[in-house]
C-alpha positions as CSV (number, residue, x, y, z in Angstrom):
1,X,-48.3,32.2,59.7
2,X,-46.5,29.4,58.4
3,X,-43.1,27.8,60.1
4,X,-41.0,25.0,58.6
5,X,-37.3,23.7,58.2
6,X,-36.4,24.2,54.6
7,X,-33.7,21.6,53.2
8,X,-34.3,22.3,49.5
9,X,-32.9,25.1,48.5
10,X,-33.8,25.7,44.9
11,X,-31.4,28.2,44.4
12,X,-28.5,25.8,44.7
13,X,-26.4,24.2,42.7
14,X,-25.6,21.2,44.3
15,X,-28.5,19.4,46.9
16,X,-26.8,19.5,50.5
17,X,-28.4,17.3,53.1
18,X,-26.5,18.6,56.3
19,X,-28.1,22.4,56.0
20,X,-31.4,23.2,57.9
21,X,-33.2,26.7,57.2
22,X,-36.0,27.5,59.5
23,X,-38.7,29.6,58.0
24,X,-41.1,31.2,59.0
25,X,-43.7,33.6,56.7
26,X,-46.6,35.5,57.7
27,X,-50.1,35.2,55.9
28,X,-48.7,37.5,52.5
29,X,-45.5,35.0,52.2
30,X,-47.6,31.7,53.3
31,X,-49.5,32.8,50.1
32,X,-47.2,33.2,47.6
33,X,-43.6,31.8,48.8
34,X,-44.8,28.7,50.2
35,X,-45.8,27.4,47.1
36,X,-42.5,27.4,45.6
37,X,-40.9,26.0,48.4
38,X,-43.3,23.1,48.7
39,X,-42.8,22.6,44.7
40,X,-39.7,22.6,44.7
41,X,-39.4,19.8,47.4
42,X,-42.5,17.9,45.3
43,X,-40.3,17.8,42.4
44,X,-36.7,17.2,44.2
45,X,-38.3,14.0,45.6
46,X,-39.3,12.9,42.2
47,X,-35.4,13.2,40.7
48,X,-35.4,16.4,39.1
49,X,-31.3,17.6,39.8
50,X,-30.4,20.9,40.7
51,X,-29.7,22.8,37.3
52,X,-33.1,21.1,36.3
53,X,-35.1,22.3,39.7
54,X,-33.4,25.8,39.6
55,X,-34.3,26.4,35.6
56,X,-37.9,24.9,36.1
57,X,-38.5,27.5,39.3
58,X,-37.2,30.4,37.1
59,X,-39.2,29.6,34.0
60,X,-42.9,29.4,36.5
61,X,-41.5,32.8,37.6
62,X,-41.2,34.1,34.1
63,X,-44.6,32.5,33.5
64,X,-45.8,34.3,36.5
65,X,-46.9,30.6,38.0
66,X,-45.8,31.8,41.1
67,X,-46.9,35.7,42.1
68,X,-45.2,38.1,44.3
69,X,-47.2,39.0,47.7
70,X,-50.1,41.9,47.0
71,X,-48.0,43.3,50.0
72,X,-45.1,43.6,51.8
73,X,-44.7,41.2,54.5
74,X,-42.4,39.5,56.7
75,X,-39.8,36.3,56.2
76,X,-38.2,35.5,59.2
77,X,-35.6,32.7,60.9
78,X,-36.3,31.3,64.1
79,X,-32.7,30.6,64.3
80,X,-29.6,30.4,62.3
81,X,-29.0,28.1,59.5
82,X,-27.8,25.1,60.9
83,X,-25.7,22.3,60.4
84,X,-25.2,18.4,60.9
């Protein structure tokens, strides 16, 4: 199981620093989902804006860089989105 707070939200168009997401995947989305979370923080921090972040996730999906999970599993919130 894997927990964070996500604050990129590659699906965006605009980056918002007063939203909070927490997160929290079992083993199947640790595997899979994780990784494109944790890119796309890795290449918010180095500059890339939003229409750039969002096209460069989509094309590694259509790539198949990133893989669905084998199975289903669970994505849940330990609480609401939240805000500063």
């Amino acid at each position: 199981m894997t927990c964070l707070v996500g604050r990129t939200a590659w699906e965006q168009a605009e980056f918002r620093n007063d939203i909070y997401v927490p997160l929290c995947y079992d083993a199947a989305g640790s595997k899979t989902y994780l990784k494109v979370i944790m890119d796309a923080a890795a290449l918010r921090i180095q500059g890339l804006r939003p229409a750039a972040l969002k096209a460069e996730i989509e094309k590694r999906y259509r790539e198949k860089t990133y893989q669905p999970p084998d199975k289903a599993g669970v994505s849940y919130m330990v609480a609401p989105v939240m805000r500063t």
